[in-house]
C-alpha positions in Angstrom: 52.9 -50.9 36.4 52.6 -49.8 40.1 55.4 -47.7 42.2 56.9 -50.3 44.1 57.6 -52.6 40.6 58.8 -49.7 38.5 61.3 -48.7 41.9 62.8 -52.5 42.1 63.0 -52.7 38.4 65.3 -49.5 38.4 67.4 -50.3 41.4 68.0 -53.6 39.6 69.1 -51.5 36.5 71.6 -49.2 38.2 73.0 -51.4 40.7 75.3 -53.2 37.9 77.4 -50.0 37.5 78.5 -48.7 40.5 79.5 -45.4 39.3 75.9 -44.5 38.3 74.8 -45.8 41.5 77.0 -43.5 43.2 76.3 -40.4 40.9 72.4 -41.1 41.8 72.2 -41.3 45.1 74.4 -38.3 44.9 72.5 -36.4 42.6 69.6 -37.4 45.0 71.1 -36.4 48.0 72.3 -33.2 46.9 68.8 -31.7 45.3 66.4 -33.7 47.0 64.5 -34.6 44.1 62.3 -37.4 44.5 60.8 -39.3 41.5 57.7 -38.0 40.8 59.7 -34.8 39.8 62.2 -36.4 38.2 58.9 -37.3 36.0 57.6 -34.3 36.1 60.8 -32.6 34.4 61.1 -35.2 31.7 57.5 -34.2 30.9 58.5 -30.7 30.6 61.3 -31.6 27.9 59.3 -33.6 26.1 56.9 -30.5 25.8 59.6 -28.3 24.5 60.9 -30.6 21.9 58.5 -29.2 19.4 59.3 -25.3 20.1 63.3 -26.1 19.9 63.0 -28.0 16.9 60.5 -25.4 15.0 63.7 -22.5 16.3 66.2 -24.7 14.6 64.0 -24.7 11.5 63.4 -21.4 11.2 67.0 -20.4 11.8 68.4 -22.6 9.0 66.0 -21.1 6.5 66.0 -18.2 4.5 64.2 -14.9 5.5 62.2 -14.8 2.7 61.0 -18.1 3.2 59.9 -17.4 6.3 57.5 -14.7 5.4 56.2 -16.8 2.2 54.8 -19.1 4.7 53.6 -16.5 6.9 51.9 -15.1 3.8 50.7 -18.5 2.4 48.8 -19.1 6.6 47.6 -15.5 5.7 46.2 -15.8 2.2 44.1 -19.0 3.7 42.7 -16.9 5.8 41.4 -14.0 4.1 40.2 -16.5 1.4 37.6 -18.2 4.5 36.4 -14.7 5.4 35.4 -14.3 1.6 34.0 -17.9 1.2 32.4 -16.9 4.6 30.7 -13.8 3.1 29.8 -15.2 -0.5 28.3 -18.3 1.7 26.2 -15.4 3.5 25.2 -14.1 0.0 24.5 -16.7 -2.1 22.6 -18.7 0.7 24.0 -21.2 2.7 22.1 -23.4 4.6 20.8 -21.5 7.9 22.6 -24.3 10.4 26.1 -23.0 8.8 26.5 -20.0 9.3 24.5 -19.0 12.7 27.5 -19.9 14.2 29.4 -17.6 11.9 27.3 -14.4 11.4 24.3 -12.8 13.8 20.8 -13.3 12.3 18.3 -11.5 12.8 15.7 -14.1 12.0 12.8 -12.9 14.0 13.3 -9.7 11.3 13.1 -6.9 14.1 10.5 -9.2 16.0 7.8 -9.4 13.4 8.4 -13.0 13.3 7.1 -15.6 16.4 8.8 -18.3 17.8 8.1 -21.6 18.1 7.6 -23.2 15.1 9.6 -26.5 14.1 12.1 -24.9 11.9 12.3 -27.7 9.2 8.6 -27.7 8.5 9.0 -24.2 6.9 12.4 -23.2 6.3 11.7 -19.8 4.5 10.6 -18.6 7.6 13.7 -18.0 9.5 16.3 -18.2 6.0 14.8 -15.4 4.0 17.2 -13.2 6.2 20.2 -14.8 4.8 19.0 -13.8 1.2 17.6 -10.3 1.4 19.5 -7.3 2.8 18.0 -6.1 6.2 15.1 -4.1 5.8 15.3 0.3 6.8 11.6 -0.4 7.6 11.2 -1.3 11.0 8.0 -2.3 12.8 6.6 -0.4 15.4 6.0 -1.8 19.2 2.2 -1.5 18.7 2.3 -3.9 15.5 4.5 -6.0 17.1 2.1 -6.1 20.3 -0.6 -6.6 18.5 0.4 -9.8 16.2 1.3 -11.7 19.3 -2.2 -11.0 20.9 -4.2 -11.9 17.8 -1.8 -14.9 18.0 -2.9 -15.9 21.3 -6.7 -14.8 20.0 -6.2 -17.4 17.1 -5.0 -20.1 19.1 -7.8 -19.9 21.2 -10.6 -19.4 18.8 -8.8 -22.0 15.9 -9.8 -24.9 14.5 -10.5 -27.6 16.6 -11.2 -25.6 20.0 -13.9 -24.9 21.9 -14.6 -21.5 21.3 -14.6 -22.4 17.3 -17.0 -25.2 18.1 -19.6 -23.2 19.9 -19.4 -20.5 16.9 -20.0 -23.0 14.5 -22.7 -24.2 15.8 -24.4 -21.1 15.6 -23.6 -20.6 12.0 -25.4 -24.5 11.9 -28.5 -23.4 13.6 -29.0 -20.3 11.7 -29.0 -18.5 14.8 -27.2 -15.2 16.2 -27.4 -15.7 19.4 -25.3 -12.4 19.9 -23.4 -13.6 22.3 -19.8 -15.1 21.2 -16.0 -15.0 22.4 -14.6 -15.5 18.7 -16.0 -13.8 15.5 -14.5 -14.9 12.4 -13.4 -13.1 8.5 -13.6 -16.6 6.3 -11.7 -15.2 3.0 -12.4 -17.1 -0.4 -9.6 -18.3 -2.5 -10.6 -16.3 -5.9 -8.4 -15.1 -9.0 -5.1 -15.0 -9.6 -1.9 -15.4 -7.3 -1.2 -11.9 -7.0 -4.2 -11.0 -6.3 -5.5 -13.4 -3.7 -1.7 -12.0 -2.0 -2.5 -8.5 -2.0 -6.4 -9.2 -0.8 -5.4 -11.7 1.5 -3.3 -9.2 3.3 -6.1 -6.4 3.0 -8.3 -9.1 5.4 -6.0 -9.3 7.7 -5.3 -6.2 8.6 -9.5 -5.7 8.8 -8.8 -8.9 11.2 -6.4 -7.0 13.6 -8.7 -3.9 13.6 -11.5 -5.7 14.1 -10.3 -8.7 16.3 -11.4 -11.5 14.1 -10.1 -14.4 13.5 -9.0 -15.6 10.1 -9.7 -18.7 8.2 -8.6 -19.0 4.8 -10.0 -21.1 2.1 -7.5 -23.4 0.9 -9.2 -23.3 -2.8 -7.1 -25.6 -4.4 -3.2 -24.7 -3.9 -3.0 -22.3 -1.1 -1.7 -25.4 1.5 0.9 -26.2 -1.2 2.6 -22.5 -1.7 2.2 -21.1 1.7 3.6 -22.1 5.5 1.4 -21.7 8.5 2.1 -17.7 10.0 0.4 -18.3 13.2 2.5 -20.7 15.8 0.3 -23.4 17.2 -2.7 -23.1 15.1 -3.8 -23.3 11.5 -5.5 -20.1 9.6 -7.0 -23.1 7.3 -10.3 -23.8 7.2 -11.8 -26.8 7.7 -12.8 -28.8 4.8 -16.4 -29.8 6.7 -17.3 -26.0 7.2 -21.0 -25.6 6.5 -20.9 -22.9 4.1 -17.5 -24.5 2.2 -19.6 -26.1 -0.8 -21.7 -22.3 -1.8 -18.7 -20.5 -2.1 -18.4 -20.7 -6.0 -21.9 -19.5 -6.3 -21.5 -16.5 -3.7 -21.2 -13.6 -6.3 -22.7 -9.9 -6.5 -26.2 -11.7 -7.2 -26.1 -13.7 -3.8 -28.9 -12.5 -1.8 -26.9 -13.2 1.7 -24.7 -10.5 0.4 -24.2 -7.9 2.8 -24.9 -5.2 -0.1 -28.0 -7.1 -1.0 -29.1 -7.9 2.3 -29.1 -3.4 2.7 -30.6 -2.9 -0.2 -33.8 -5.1 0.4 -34.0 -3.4 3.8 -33.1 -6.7 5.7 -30.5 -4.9 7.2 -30.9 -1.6 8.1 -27.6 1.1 9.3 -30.0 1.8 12.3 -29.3 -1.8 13.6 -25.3 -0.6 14.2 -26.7 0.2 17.8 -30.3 -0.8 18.3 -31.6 -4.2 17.2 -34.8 -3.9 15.5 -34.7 -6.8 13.2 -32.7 -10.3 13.9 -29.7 -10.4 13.0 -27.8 -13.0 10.5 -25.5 -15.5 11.5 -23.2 -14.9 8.5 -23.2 -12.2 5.6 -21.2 -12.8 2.6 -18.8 -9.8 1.7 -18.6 -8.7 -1.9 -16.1 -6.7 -2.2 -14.7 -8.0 -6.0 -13.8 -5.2 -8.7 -17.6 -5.7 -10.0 -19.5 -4.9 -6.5 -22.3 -2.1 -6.4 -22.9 1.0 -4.4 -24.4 -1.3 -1.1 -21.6 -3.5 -1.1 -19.1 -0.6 -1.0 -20.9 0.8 2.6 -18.7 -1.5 3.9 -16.3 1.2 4.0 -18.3 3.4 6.2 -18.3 3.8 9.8 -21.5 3.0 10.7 -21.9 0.0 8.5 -19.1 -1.4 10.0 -20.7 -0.8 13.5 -22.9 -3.3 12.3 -20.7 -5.8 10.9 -19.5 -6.6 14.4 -22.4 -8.1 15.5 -22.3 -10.5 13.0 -20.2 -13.4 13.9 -19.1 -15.0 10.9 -18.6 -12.9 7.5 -17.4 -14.8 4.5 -15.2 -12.7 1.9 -14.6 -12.7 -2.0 -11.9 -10.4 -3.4 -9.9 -9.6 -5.9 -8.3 -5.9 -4.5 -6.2 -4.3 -2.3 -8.3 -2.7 -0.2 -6.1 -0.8 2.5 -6.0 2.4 1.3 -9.9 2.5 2.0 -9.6 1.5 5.7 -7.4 4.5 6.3 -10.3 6.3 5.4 -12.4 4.9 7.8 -12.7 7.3 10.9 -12.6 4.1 13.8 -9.8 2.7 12.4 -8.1 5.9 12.1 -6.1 6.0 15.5 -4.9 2.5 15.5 -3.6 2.4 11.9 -1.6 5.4 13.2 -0.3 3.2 15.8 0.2 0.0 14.1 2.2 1.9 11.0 3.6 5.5 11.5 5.4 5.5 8.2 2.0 4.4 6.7 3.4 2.8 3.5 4.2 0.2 5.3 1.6 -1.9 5.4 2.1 -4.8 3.1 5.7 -4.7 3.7 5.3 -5.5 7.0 1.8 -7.8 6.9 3.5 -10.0 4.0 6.8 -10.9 5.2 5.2 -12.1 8.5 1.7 -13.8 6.5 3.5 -15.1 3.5 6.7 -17.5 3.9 6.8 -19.6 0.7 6.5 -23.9 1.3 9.2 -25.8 1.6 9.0 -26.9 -1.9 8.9 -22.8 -3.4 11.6 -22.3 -1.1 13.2 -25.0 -2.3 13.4 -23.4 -6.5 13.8 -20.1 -5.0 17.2 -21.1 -3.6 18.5 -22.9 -6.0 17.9 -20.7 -8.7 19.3 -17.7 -6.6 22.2 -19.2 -5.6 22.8 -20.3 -9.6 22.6 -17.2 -11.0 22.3 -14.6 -8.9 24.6 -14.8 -5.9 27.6 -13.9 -7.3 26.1 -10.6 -9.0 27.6 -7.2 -7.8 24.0 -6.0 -8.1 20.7 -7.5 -8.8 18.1 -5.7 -11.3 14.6 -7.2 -11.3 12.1 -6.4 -14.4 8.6 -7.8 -14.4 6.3 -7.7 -17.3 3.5 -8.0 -17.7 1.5 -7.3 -20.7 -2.5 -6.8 -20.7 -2.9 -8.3 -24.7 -4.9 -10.5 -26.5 -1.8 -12.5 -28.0 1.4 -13.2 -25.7 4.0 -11.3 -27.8 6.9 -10.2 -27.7 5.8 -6.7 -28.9 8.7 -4.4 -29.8 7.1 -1.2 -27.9 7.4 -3.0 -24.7 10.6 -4.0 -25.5 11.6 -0.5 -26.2 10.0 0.7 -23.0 11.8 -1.5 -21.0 15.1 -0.7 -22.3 14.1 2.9 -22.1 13.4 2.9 -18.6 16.4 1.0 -17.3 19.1 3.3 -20.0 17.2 6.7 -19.6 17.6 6.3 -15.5 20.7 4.3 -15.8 19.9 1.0 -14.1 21.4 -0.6 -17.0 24.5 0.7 -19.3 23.8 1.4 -23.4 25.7 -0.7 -25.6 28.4 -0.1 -28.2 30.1 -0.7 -31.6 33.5 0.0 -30.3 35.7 -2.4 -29.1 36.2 -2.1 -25.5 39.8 -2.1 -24.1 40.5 -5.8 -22.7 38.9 -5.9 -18.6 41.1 -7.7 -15.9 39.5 -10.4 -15.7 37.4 -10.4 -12.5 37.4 -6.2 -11.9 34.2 -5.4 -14.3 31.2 -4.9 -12.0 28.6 -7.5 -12.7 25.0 -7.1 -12.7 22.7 -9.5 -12.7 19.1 -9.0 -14.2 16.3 -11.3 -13.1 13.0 -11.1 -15.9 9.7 -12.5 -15.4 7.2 -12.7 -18.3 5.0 -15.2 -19.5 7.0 -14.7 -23.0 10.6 -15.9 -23.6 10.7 -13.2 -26.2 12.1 -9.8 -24.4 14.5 -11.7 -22.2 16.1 -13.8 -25.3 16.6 -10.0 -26.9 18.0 -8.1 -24.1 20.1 -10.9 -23.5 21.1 -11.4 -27.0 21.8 -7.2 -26.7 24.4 -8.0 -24.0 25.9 -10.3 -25.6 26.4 -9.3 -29.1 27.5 -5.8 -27.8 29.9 -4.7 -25.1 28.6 -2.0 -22.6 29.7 1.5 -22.5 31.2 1.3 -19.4 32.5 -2.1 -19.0 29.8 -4.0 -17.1 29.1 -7.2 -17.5 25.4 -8.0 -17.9 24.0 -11.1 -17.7 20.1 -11.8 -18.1 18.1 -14.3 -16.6 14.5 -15.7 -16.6 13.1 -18.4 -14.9 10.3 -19.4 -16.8 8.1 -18.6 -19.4 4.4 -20.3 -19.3 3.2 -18.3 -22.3 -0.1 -17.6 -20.5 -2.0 -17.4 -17.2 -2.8 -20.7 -16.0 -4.7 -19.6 -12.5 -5.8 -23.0 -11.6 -2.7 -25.3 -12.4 -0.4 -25.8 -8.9 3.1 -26.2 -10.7 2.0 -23.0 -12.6 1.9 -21.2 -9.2 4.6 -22.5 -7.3 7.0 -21.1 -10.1 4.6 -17.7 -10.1 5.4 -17.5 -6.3 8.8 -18.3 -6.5 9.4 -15.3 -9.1 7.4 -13.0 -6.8 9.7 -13.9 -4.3 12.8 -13.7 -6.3 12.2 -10.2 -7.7 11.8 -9.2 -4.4 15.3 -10.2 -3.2 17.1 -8.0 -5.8 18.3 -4.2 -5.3 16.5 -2.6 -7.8 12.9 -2.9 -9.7 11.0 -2.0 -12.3 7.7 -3.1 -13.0 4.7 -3.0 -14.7 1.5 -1.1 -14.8 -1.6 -2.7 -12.8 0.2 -6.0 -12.2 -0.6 -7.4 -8.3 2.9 -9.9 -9.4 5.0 -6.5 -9.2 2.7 -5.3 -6.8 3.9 -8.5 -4.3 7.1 -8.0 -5.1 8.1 -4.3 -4.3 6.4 -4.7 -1.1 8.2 -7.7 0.4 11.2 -6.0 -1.0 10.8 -2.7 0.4 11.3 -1.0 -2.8 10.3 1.9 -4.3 10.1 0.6 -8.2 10.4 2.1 -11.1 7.4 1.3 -12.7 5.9 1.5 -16.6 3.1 3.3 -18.0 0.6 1.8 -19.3 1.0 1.4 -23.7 -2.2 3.2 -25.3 -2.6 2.5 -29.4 1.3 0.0 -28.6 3.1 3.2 -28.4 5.9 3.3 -25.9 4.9 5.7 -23.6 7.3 9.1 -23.1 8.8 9.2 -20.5 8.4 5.1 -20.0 8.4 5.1 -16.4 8.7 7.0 -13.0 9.6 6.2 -9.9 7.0 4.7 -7.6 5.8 7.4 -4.4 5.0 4.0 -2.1 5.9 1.1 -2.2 2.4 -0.1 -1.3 0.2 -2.0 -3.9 -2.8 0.3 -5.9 -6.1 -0.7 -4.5 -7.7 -0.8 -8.4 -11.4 -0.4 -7.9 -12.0 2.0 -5.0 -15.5 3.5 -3.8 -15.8 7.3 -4.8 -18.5 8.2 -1.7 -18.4 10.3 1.3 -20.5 8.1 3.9 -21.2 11.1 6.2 -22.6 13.8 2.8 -23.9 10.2 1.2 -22.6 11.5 -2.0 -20.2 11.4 -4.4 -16.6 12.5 -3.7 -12.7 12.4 -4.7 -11.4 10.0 -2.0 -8.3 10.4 -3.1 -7.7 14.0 -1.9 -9.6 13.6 1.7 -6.0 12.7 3.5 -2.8 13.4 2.6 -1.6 9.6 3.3 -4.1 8.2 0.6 -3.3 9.4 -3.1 -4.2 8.3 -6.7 -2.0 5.5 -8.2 0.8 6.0 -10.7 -0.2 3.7 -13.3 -3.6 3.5 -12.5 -5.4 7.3 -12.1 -8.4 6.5 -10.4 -6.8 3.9 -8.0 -5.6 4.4 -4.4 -2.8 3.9 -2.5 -1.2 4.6 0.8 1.9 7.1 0.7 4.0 8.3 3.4 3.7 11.8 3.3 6.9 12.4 5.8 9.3 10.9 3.1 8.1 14.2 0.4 
């Protein structure tokens, strides 16, 4: 309706009755209101109508009902702030709650970004489960991950640079002259341990700048995302050398050991070349290599490793605590880790993010029975026998260790006074074993008995495959996914020479408390100690001073390398500054 229509229609309307016609023009000619203010006030009632009628409300109602609705608005929203935080605990989807919380998803910067988010949700969600880490990364590490990223994009798969490399390793020719030299590592034992060793290769990648490709074997694709934006570490499945990697073994004669010891290499070639040089040499570095394979951790064997362009590695070990011993790599481990038992913490969260699929019964198991814990206990067992148990000396360790340094509460006969409902401290504890037996016992202990102090304990374990089935996918996705969930609870104890407790502590940042190893299935007294590092044991470690060529301790030559606690002839990194 336009101006002039709606102006007729109400002169029409008023001109019936004189007296309002007369009061208008009046009222008109007194204020000077024209009609567009005359709208404009109406408005303004029509706003207030709300506010008055709320007053008149509120006055006819009792005081006290007036603060019960108050406190009702105020109850709903303290109750969102708690849903808010148990979302942020028990692991809501990452798209919920960025909006809510700040995330520190890059984890201090050891992360990268650009990845498609979806393709690998662990990456950027494992924040949301695990408390922030105390460990942070230095600048150099951080400095250094994103040039060997931009080194791995260029030397990848499918570039140029690769190409050209390859065909090299085709012709059988070192033509000594490349821009990329590459580590290939070999898919080999169990889960555990291809973590821990697949870590130990690439850290020898960043110190050495070579690339890594890692053999896919026949599950690694399916339990691991891509760490390096842009580029796969996989290696193609038409490599040359793919198809003699199960026969490459301490026997192969393009073993670098080998290849020493029948003088077709010689340590004199580290700087002068006096005989051609190989293409490739195959790495032995398993817990059965010799004396020649171990000069790989000397200086000037390593000299001559550089000029090798593509070196092909099989092992089972952690073998970090060895390159600290190395005098080269000496100043630039310093800078890459100043608290040097660091090392796998660091290298794993940012190598090993589990697939969508692990991620997938990692969360949904966490968020069933472990969210809503006060506190998180993790126990890992793992028991080096012929038959699978449960055997009651273990059983009594465990419960020794966790009563005698009071991660867990004793039990008793007595009947407890009643709880309020909802004010006992939970605890939650997580156990992974390849036998049902010791959690069905300790659960069954907790349940029969009330604790001493009024905690409720509840005991959990995800699966139990009765044995070690290294080759069988499902078998490792749920291996992977307990690695991963022991390492997002507050407090671990593990077991001797195990690489699954091993991958655990580290991601976690924990120190465990971990059990000594049963001689003649006697508990052991005491049953455990607290772990020095958190870093894993490197288990077979070469005893020989390259400079003396002889025998020696190398667990006393630094302060920062020590012997193992549950292995006494092992190594393994310590940070001296923390004693």
């Amino acid at each position: 309706m336009d101006m002039k229509r709606f102006r007729k229609q109400l002169s029409q309307s008023t001109s019936a009755d004189p007296e309002n016609e007369g009061l208008s023009r009046a009222a008109e000619r007194k204020s000077g209101l024209s009609m567009s203010k005359l709208i404009g006030v109406l408005a303004a009632c029509l706003m207030l109508l709300p506010i008055l009628l709320t007053v008149s409300v509120l006055s006819q109602s009792p005081p006290s009902n007036r603060i019960r609705n108050v406190a009702e608005r105020l109850d709903v929203q303290v109750k969102a702030g708690q849903d808010q935080i148990r979302g942020v605990a028990s692991g809501r989807p990452l798209e919920d709650k960025q909006a809510d919380l700040p995330v520190d998803k890059l984890l201090d910067g050891l992360l990268a970004v650009g990845f498609d988010e979806n393709s690998c949700l662990s990456r950027y969600q494992s924040v949301l489960f695990r408390k922030a880490s105390p460990h942070k990364p230095s600048k150099y590490l951080l400095e250094k991950l994103r040039k060997y990223e931009m080194l791995h994009k260029k030397c990848g798969p499918n570039t140029e640079s690769y190409s050209k490399t390859l065909e090299q390793l085709k012709n059988g020719q070192n033509s000594g002259s490349t821009d990329c030299n590459y580590i290939v590592w070999i898919a080999f034992s169990g889960l555990g341990n291809r973590i821990v060793t697949l870590a130990s290769v690439f850290l020898y990648a960043l110190l050495t700048e070579k690339v890594l490709l890692i053999d896919r074997g026949t599950d690694m694709a399916h339990l691991f995302c891509e760490p390096f934006p842009e580029s796969s570490w996989l290696l193609p499945m038409d490599f040359p050398l793919i198809d003699q990697f199960k026969s490459f073994d301490i026997k192969s004669p393009k073993s670098f050991g080998n290849m020493l010891k029948n003088d077709i290499l010689d340590d004199s070639m580290s700087n002068v070349s006096v005989k051609p040089l190989p293409v490739f040499s195959y790495l032995h570095l398993a817990h059965d290599y010799g004396d020649y394979d171990k000069l790989f951790f000397c200086e000037q064997d390593q000299l001559l490793l550089q000029r090798i362009p593509w070196l092909i590695l099989r092992s089972d070990n952690y073998f970090v605590p060895s390159l600290f011993l190395i005098p080269m790599f000496e100043q630039e481990l310093a800078k890459l880790f100043p608290q040097k038992d660091t090392v796998f913490h660091h290298l794993g969260r940012y190598l090993f993010h589990p697939s969508n699929p692990v991620w997938g019964l990692i969360t949904r198991y966490y968020q069933a029975y472990l969210a809503k814990a006060d506190e998180r206990i993790g126990v890992q067992i793992r028991v080096f026998e012929v038959e699978s148990g449960p055997f009651q000396h273990v059983l009594d360790q465990i419960l020794g260790c966790s009563l005698h340094e009071k991660l867990l509460p004793g039990v008793t006969s007595q009947v407890p006074e009643m709880n309020i409902i909802g004010n006992a401290k939970t605890k939650a504890v997580l156990l992974t074993s390849l036998s049902p037996g010791y959690y069905e016992k300790i659960r069954d202990m907790y349940w029969e008995q009330p604790t001493v102090n009024g905690e409720i304990i509840s005991v959990f374990q995800p699966s139990y495959e009765g044995y070690q089935q290294t080759g069988k996918q499902m078998h490792n996705m749920k291996a992977w996914a307990e690695m991963y969930l022991l390492s997002l609870t507050d407090t671990l104890i593990t077991s001797p020479w195990s690489t699954f407790g091993y991958v655990a502590q580290g991601l976690a940042g924990l120190k465990p408390w971990i059990m000594f190893k049963p001689e003649n299935r006697t508990t052991p007294d005491p049953p455990c100690r607290r772990s020095m590092s958190m870093e894993p044991c490197f288990h077979a470690p070469p005893f020989y001073d390259c400079k003396a060529k002889k025998g020696i301790d190398t667990g006393e030559l630094v302060p920062h390398v020590r012997h193992c606690e549950d292995m006494s002839w092992g190594l393994k990194v310590v940070d001296r500054s923390e004693w």
